[in-house]
C-alpha positions as CSV (number, residue, x, y, z in Angstrom):
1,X,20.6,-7.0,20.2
2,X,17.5,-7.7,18.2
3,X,15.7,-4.2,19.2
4,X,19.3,-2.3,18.2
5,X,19.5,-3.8,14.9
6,X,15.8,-2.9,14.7
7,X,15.8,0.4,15.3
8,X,19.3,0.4,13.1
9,X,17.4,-0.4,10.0
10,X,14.6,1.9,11.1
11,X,16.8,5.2,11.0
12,X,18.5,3.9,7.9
13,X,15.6,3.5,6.3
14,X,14.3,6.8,7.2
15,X,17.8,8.5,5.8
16,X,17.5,6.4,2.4
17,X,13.8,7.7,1.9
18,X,13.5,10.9,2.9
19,X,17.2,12.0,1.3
20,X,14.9,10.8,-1.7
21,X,14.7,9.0,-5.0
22,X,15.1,10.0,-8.6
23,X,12.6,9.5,-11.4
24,X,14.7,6.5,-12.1
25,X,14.9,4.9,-8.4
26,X,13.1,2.3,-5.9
27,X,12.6,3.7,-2.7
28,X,9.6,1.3,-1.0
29,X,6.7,0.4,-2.8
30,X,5.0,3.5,-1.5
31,X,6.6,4.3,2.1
32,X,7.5,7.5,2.3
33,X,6.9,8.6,-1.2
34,X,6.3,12.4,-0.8
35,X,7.2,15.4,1.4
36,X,3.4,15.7,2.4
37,X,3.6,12.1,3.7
38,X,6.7,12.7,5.6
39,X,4.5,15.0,7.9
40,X,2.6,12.7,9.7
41,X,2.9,8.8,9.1
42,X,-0.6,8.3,10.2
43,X,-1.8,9.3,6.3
44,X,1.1,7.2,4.7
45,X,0.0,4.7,2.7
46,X,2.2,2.3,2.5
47,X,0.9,-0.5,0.7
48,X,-2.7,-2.0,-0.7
49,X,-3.9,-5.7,-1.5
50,X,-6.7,-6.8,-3.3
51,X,-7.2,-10.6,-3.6
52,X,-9.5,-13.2,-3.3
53,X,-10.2,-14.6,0.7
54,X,-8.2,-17.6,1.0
55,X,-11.0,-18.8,3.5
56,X,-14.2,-18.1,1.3
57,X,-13.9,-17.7,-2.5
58,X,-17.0,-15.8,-2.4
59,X,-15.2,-12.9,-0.1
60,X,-12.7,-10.4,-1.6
61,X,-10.0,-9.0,1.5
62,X,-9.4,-5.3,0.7
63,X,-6.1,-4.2,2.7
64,X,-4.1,-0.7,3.8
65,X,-1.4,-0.4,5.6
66,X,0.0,3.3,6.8
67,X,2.2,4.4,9.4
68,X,5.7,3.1,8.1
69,X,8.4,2.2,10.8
70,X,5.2,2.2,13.1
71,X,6.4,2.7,16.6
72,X,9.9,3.4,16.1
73,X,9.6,6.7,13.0
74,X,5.5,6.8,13.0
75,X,2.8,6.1,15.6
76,X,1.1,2.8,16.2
77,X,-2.5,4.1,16.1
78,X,-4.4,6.0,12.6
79,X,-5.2,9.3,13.2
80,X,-8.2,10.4,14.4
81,X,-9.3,13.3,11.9
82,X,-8.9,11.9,9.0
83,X,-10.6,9.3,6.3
84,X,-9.1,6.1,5.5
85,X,-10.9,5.0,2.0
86,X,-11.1,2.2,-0.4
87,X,-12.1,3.5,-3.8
88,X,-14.1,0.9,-6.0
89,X,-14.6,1.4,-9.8
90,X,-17.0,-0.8,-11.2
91,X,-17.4,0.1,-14.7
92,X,-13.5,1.1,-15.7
93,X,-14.0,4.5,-16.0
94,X,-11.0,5.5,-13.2
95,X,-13.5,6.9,-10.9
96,X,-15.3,5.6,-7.6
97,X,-18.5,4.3,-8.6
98,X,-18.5,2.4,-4.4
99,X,-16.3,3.4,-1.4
100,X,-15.5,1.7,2.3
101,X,-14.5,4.9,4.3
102,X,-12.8,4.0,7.6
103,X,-12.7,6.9,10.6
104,X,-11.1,6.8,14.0
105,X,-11.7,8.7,17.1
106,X,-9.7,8.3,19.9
107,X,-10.9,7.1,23.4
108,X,-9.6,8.5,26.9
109,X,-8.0,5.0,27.8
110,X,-5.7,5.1,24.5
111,X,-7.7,2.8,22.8
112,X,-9.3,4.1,19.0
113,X,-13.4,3.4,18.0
114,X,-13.2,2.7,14.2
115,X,-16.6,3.6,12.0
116,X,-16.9,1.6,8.7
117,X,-19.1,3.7,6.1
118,X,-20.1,2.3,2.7
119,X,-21.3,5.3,-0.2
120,X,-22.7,4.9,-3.9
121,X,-25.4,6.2,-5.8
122,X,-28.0,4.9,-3.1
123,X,-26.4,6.9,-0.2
124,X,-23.9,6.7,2.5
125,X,-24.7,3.7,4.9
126,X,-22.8,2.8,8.5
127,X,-21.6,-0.3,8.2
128,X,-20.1,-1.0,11.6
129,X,-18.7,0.5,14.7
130,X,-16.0,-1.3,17.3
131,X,-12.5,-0.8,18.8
132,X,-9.3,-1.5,17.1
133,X,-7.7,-4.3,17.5
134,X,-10.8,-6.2,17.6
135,X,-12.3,-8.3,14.4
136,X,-15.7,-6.6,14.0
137,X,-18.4,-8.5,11.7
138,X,-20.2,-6.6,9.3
139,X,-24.0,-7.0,8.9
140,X,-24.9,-9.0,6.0
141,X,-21.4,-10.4,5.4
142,X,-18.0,-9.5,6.2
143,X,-14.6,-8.7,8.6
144,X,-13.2,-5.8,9.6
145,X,-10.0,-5.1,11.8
146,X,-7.4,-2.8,12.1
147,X,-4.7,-3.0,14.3
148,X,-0.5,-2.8,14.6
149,X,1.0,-6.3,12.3
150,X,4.4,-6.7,10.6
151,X,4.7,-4.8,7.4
152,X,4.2,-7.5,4.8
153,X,6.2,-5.7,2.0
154,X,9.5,-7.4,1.4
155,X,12.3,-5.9,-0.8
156,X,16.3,-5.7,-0.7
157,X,16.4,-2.2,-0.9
158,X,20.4,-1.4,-0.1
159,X,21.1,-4.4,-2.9
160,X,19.0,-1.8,-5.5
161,X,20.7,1.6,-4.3
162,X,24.1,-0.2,-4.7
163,X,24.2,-1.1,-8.1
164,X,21.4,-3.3,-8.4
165,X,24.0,-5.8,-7.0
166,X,21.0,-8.6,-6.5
167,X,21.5,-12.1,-6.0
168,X,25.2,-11.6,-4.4
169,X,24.8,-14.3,-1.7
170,X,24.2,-10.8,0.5
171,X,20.0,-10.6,0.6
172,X,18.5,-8.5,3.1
173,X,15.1,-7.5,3.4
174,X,15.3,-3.7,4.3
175,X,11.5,-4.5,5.8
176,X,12.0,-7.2,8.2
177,X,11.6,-6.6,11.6
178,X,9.3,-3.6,11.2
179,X,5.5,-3.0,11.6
180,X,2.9,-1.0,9.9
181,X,-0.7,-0.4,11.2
182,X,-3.3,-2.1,9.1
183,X,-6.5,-2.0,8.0
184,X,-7.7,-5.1,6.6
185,X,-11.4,-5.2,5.5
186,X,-13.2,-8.8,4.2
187,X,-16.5,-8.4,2.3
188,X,-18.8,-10.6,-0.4
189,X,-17.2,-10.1,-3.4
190,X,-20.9,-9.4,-4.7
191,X,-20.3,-6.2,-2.7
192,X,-18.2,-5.1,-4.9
193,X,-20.4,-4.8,-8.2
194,X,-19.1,-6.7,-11.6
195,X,-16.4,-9.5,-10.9
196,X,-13.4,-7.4,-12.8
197,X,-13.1,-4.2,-10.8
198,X,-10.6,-1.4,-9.9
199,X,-9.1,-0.5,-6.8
200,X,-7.2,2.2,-5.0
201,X,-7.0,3.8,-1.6
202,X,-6.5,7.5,-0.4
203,X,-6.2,9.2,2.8
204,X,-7.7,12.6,3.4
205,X,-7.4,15.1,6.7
206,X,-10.1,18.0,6.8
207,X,-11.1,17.5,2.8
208,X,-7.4,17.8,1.6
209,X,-6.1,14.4,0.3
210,X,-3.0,13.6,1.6
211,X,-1.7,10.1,0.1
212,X,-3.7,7.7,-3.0
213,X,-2.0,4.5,-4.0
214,X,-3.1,1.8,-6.5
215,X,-0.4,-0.5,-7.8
216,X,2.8,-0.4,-5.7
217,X,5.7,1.7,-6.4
218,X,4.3,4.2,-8.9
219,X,4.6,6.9,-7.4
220,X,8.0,6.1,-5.7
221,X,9.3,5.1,-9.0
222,X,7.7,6.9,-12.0
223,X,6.8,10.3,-10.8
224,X,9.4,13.2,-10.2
225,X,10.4,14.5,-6.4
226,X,8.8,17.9,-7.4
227,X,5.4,16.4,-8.5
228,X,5.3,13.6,-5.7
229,X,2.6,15.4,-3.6
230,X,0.6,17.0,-6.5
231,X,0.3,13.3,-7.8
232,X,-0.5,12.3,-4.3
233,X,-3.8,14.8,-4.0
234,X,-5.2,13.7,-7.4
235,X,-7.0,11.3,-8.9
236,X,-6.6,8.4,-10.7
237,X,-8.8,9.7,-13.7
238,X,-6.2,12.2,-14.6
239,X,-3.0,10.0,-14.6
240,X,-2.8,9.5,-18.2
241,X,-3.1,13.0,-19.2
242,X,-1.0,14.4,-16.2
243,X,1.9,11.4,-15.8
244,X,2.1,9.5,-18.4
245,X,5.0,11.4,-19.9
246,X,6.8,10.6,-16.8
247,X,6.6,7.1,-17.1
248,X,7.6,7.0,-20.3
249,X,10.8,8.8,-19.7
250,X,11.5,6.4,-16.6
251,X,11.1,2.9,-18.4
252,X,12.9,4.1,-21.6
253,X,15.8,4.8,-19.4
254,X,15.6,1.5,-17.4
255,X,14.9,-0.6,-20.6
256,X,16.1,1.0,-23.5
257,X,13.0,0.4,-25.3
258,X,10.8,2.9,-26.0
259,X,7.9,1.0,-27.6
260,X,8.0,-1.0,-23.9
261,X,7.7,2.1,-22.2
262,X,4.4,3.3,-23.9
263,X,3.0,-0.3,-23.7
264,X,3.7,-0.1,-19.7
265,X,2.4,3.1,-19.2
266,X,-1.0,1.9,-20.4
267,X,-0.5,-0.8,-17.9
268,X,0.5,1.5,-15.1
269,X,-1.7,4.3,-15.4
270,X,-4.4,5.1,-14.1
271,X,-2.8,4.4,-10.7
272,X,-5.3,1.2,-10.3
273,X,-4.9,-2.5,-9.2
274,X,-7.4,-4.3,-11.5
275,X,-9.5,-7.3,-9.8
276,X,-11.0,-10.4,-11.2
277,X,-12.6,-11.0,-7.7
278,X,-13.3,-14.4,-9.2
279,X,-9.8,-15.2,-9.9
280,X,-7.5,-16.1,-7.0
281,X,-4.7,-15.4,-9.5
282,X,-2.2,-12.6,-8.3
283,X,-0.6,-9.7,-9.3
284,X,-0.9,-8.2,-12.1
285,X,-4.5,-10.1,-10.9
286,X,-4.8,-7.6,-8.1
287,X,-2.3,-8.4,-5.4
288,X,-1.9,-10.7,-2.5
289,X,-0.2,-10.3,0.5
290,X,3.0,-13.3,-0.8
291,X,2.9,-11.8,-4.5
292,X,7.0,-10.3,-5.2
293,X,5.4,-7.6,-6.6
294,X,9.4,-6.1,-6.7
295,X,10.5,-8.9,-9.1
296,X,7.6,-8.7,-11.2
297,X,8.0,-5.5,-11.6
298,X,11.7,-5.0,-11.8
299,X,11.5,-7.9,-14.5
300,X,8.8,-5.8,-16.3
301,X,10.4,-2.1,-16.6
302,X,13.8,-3.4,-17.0
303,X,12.7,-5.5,-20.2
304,X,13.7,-8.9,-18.6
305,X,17.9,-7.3,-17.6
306,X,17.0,-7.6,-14.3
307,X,14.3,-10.8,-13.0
308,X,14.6,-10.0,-9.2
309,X,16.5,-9.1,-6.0
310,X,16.6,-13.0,-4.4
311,X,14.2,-11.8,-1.6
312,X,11.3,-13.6,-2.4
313,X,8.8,-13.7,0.9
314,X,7.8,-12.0,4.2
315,X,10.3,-12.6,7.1
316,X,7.3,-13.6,9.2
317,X,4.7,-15.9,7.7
318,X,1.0,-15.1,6.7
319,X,-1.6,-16.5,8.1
320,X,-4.3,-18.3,5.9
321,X,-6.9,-16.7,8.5
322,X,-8.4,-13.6,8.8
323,X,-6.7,-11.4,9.4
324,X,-4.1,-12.9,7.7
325,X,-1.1,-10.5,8.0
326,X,1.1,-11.5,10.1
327,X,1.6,-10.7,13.9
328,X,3.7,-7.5,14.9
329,X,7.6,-7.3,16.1
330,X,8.7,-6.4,19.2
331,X,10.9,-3.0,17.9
332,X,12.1,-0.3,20.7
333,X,9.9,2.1,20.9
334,X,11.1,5.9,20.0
335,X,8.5,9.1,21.2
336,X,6.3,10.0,18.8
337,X,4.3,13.1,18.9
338,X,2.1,13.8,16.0
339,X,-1.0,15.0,17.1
């Protein structure tokens, strides 16, 4: 019964995101987001986290998941021609001034080797090499594994496409009971350059960029169906210029006040979760795995109408451990063939 009603929400899920979501609608906080996406779940961003290491508040724990539905509408392993990369902007200027670039090859007994790179002005630098599924140590200082866990975004997704009918004594999480693959990266924060930093990540396949994502639901939310993909395969440096409009439009609609919406945009764009790795403070803070990143930002774009959908943690429980996401579902298994 459990994998049926699994696999249940799975194929709804699938139907709600790929029929699509206006400017003015919550799909996922960045499942799915575009038609390039759809094409291969292995370079799907899903979600990213920035926040300080519960463990060690000298460490900052940089996390990606991809692959949504993984196992039932996407693969379980990354895909093994393409970058997985956390952009660092140390100065505020919206560009990468330090990235951790992650690539996969696969091996004949199924199992993936993953190479950790580091680049900035000095050079690019190999970090560390290992299998998935294993927690690798990093030289120096540092964690790195990425494996299959239980998508840690939480959200009542049919309450919002029904009327925003929140709070009815009827929560769901749309997400519970599925998994994501994960890549979940632990370094000094002294890494990382200044103490208030910037962070996205982006996915690339043979030097096209597939998928970038910075604070969650942006794209899903803000950015028009026929611009989803050309947001997608820029960067964050040209947000303003390019989207800003956009946003605007969206959060005048939601709140009915204009003067919010410009104030919010400057929030929201660039596309880039801001770190005080010194503060253990979450969203808007960066963001941390238990942050409702859904109310806080339901509560902001409305103007304070709406405060949150009543689902307010992960069906499964994080861990205060590295890795710390929690372990994967057992989900039926559909085949899968994307390579």
């Amino acid at each position: 019964m459990r994998s049926y009603r699994t696999l249940m929400v799975c194929i709804l899920l699938m139907i709600t995101l790929v029929v699509g979501v206006s400017a003015a609608q919550i799909g996922a906080a960045d499942h799915l987001d575009s038609p390039l996406v759809m094409a291969d779940g292995r370079t799907d961003i899903n979600d990213i986290y920035a926040f300080q290491s519960p463990e060690n508040a000298g460490n900052t724990v940089l996390v990606m998941t991809v692959n949504p539905l993984a196992g039932v509408a996407s693969p379980t392993a990354f895909h093994p021609t393409a970058g997985y990369t956390f952009n660092i902007d140390q100065d505020g200027d919206a560009r990468a001034d330090l990235t951790y670039r992650l690539q996969f090859r696969d091996r004949p007994d199924g199992s993936q080797r993953v190479t950790l790179y580091s680049k900035d002005n000095n050079g690019v630098n190999r970090l560390v090499t290992g299998l998935t599924g294993q927690t690798l140590t990093i030289p120096g200082g540092g964690k790195l594994t990425a494996s299959l866990f239980d998508d840690p975004f939480f959200f009542d997704l049919v309450s919002f496409r029904n009327g925003l009918t929140f709070c009815d004594g009827d929560e769901f999480d749309f997400f519970a009971g599925l998994n994501v693959s994960a890549i979940v990266l632990e370094v000094p924060s002294s890494w990382l350059g200044p103490s208030n930093i910037g962070v996205w990540a982006h996915t690339d396949v043979g030097g096209l960029q597939i998928d970038r994502m910075g604070r969650p639901a942006v794209n899903t939310v803000f950015i028009s169906s026929a611009d989803k993909d050309t947001f997608n395969r820029s960067l964050p440096v040209y947000d303003q210029v390019n989207f800003r409009d956009q946003v605007v439009a969206v959060i005048t609609a939601l709140s009915g006040d204009p003067a919010l919406a410009e104030a919010l945009a400057d929030v929201l764009l660039p596309d880039i979760l801001t770190v005080d790795t010194s503060n253990p403070a979450g969203f808007l803070n960066g963001r941390a795995l238990a942050n409702d990143v859904i109310d806080a930002e339901l509560n902001l774009i409305t103007g304070g109408a709406v405060t949150g959908d009543c689902v307010d943690a992960n069906d499964k429980p994080f861990n205060a451990t590295f890795p710390y996401l929690a372990t994967p579902h057992m989900v039926t298994t559909l085949a899968v063939d994307q390579n």
